[in-house]
N, C-alpha and C positions, 0 to 999 in steps of 0.2 A: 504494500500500500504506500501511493507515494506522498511524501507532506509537502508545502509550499510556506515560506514564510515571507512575508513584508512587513519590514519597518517603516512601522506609522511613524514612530519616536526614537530617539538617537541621543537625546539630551537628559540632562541632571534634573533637579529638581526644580531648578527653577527656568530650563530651556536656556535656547543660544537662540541671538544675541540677550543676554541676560539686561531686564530694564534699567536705562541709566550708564551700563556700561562703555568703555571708549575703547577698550582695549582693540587689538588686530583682531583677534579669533569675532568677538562679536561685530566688529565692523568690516568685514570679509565679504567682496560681492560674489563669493565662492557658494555655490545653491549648496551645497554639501556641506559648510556651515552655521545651517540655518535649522536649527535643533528643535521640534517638539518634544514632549515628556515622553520619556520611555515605554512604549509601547509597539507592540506584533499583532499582526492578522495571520493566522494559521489559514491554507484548506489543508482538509486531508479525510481521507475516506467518502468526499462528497460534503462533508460539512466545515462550515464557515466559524471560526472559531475567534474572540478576539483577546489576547494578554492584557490585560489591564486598560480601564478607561480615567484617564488621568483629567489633568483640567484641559489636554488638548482635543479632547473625543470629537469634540464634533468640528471642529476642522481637519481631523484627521477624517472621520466620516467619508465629508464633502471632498478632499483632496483624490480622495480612491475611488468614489463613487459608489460606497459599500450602502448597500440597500437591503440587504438580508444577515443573522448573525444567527445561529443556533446556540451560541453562548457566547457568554463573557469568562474568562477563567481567572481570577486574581492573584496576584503573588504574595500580596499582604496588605496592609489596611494603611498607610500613608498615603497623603492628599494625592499626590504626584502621582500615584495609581487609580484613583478612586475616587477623584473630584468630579469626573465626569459625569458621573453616574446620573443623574440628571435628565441629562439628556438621551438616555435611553428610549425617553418616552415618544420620542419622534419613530421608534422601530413599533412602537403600540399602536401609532395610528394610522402608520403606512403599509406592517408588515402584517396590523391585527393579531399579534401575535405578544404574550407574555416576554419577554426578556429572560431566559436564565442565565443565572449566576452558580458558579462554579466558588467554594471559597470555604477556609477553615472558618472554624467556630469562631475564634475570635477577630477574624473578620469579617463573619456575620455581623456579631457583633456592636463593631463600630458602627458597620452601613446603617442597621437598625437605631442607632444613637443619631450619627448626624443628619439621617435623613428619615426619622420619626413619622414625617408624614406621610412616607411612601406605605408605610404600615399601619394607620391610622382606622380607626373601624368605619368611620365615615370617613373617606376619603374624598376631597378637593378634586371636582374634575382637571382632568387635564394631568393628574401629579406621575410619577413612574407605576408600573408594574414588570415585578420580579419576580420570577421562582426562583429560591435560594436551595439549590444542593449542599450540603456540607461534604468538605472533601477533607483527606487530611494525608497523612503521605502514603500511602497504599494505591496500589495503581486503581484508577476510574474510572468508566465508563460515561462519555458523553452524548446522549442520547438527540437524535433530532425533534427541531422545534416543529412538530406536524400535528396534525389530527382536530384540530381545532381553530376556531375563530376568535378572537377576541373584540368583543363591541364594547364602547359604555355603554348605558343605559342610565337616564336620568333619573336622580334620587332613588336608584339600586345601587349602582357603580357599576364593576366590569363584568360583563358576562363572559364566559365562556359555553362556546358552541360547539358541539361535537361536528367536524367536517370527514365527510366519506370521500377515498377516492384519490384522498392524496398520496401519492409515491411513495411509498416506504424507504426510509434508508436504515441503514445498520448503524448502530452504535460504534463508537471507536474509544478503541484505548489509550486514555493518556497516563504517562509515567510520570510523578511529580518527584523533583527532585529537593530533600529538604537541606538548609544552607542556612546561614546566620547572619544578621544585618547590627553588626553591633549584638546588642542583649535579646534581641526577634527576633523568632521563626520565622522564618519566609520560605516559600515553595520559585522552584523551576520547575520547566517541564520539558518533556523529551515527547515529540511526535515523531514514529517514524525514527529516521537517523538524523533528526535535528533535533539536538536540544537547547533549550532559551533560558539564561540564566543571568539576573538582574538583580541590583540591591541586596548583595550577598559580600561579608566579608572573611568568610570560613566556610568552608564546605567540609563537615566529617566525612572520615575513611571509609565507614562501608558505604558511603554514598556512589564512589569512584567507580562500584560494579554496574551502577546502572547505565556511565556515561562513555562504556564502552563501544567499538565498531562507527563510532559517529560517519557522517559526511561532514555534518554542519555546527558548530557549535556556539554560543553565543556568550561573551562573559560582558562583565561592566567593570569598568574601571572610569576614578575621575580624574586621574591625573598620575605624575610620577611620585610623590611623595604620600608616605602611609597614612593611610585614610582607618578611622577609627570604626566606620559602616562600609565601607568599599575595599575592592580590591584595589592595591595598588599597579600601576602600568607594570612592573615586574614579578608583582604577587599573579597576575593575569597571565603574562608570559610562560611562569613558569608553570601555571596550572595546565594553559595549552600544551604545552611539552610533554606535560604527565598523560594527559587524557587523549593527544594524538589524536585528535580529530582531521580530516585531509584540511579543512577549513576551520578556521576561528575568527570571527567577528566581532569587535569589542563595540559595546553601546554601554548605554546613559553617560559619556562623554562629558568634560565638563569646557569651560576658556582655559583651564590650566595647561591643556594640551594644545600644541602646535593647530594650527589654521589644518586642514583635513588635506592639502596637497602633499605636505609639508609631513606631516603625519605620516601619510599610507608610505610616502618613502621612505620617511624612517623606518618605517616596520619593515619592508619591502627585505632592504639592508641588515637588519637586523634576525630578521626570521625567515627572509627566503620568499616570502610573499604567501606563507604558512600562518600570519597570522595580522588580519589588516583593519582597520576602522571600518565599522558599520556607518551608515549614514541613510536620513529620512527618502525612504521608496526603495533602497533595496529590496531586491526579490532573488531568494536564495531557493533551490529544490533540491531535493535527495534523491 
């Protein structure tokens, strides 16, 4: 089965050009960098999958043209992941269709804390709808968004409708990879021979077995100097060496790194061309 990945987002937390800033990296008329928040669109097995909806969701959205999503899968509950969330509700009235969310417990959690309303018993037309799976690190099964309709209905709220007739798809296996952000848990995932891995500053040892055989791998680093949530650019290097993937990708990218021309040759030089900066709209296969 084969997986597709694009990057929606390539940048830290707070995106490239960062507001206010004068430096080179944010004033680069280089489109490569010009960083949304760290976020992937997966296909794979027939469905449409997306890694975290940060606060750039919906220009990410619009920039792809993405019109259908059978989930959202999250890494873990910080803004820069999860701000977006929001705006899901545009797939509720276009796709008629619930939103699932894919996400540990205590990133349920949070979503249920900052966005109170989306779970409200009277619920404010117009506000999200989610179905929240809980997932935690044990492989998953992501099932497709079918078989139904979704309407409001005034002073009910949303209905669901049983629809006949729609295509079946199969479920698909996603492998979550668990990894440390600072004093968090956080999840990666592995579809296929790509695995995506973000907002991680340690990855434990028996983790290594899953991210064997790769094509594609993806780490984050923000810079050269050690980061106390992050890999550092040679914490990242030397993880790619270990795990041997043919490809590695670095994203959530910060300004502290070189302008992205500048960048990929360095790594070019440095690794062969074995391990190079990701950037907004790559599209990577296995």
């Amino acid at each position: 089965m084969k997986a597709k990945l694009t990057f929606l987002g390539t940048g830290t937390s707070q995106g490239i050009p960062i507001i206010g800033c004068r430096c080179r990296v944010c004033q680069s008329a280089d489109i490569r960098d010009k960083r949304f928040r760290a976020a992937a669109l997966v296909e794979y097995g027939g469905l449409t999958m997306l890694i975290d909806a940060g606060p750039d969701f919906r220009m990410q959205m619009l920039a792809h043209r993405v019109s259908h999503l059978d989930a959202i899968i999250l890494t873990h509950n910080h803004k820069d992941h999860t701000g977006g969330l929001d705006d899901v509700r545009s797939f509720n009235y276009i796709d008629h269709k619930a939103v699932d969310i894919y996400c540990e417990e205590r990133v349920e959690n949070t979503i249920r804390r900052e966005y109170a309303y989306a779970f409200a018993e009277e619920k404010y037309p117009g506000c999200p709808e989610w179905r929240i799976h809980r997932i935690d690190d044990s492989p998953f099964d992501v099932k497709p968004n079918t078989g139904y309709k979704l309407d409001w209905v005034e002073n009910v709220g949303y209905k669901y409708t049983p629809v006949e007739g729609e295509a079946p798809k199969p479920a698909v296996r996603v492998i979550p990879i668990r990894g440390w952000h600072a004093q968090m848990p956080v999840l990666g995932f592995r579809f296929g021979d790509i695995a995506y891995i973000t907002d991680m500053s340690m990855l434990p040892e028996e983790e290594f077995a899953k991210l064997q055989g790769l094509k594609h791998l993806t780490l984050n680093t923000v810079g050269f100097k050690h980061h106390h949530s992050h890999f550092s650019l040679q914490e990242a290097l030397d993880l790619a060496a270990r795990i041997g993937a043919e490809h590695t990708w670095l994203t959530h990218l910060s300004h502290s790194v070189p302008p992205h021309a500048e960048f990929e040759e360095m790594l070019r030089e440095k690794t062969g061309g074995a391990v190079l900066p990701a950037y907004d709209g790559l599209i990577i296969e296995d």
